[in-house]
C-alpha positions in Angstrom: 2.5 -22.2 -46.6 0.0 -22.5 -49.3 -2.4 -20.0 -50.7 -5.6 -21.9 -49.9 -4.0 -22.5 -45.8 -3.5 -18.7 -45.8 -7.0 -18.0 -46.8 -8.7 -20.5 -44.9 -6.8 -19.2 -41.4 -6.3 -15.4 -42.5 -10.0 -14.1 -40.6 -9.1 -16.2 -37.4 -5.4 -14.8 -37.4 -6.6 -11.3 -38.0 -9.8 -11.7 -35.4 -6.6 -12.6 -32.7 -4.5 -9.7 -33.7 -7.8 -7.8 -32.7 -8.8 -8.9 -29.4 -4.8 -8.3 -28.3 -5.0 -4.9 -29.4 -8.4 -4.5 -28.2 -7.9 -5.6 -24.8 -4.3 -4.9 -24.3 -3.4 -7.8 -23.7 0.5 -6.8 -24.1 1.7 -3.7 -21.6 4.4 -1.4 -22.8 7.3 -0.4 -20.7 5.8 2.7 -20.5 2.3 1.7 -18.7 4.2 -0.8 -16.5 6.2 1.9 -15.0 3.0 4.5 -15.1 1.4 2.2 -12.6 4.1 1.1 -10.7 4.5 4.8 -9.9 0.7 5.0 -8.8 0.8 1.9 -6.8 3.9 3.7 -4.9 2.3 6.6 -4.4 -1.0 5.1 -3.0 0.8 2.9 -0.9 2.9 6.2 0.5 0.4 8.0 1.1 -1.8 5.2 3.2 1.3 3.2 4.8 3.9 4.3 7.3 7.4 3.4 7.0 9.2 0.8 9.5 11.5 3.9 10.9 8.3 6.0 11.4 6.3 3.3 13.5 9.3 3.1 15.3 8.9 6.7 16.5 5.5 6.3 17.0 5.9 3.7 19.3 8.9 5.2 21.2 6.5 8.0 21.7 3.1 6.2 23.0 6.1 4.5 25.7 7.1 8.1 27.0 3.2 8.8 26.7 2.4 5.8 28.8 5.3 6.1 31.6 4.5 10.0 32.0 0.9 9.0 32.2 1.9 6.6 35.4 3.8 8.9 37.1 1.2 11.5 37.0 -1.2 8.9 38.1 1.1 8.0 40.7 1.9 11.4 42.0 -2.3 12.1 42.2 -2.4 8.7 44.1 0.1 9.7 46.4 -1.3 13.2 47.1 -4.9 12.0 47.9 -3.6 9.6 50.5 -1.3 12.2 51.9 -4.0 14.3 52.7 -6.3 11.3 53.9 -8.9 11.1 51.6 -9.5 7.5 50.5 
């Protein structure tokens, strides 16, 4: 490299050093895993995991089948005492 190359690129070189420092353009190791952390978090705290829908929906089934029978048992009683 000659002097006069140096000199004619040095303010553009140094302008893009800048704007990558500027705008952090480059994450550390650090930051990456910082957020990853908060995204986990977040996504804990608004999502339900696979085993616990599983329970859930296990439970609305014994909700809905208790719900029939008690349905059925009130059916059954009205028309055993003959009102329609």
């Amino acid at each position: 490299m000659n002097r006069d190359f140096l000199h004619k690129y040095a303010p553009l070189l140094i302008i893009c050093i800048a704007v990558i420092f500027q705008y952090n353009l480059f994450v550390t190791p650090e930051k990456l895993e910082h957020t990853h952390r908060e995204i986990l978090a977040e996504v804990a705290q608004v999502y339900i995991t696979k085993a616990e829908f599983g329970n859930m929906k296990e439970q609305i089934t014994d909700i809905n089948k208790k719900l029939d029978k008690i349905y059925d048992t009130l059916i059954s009683e009205r028309g055993s005492d003959g009102i329609n």
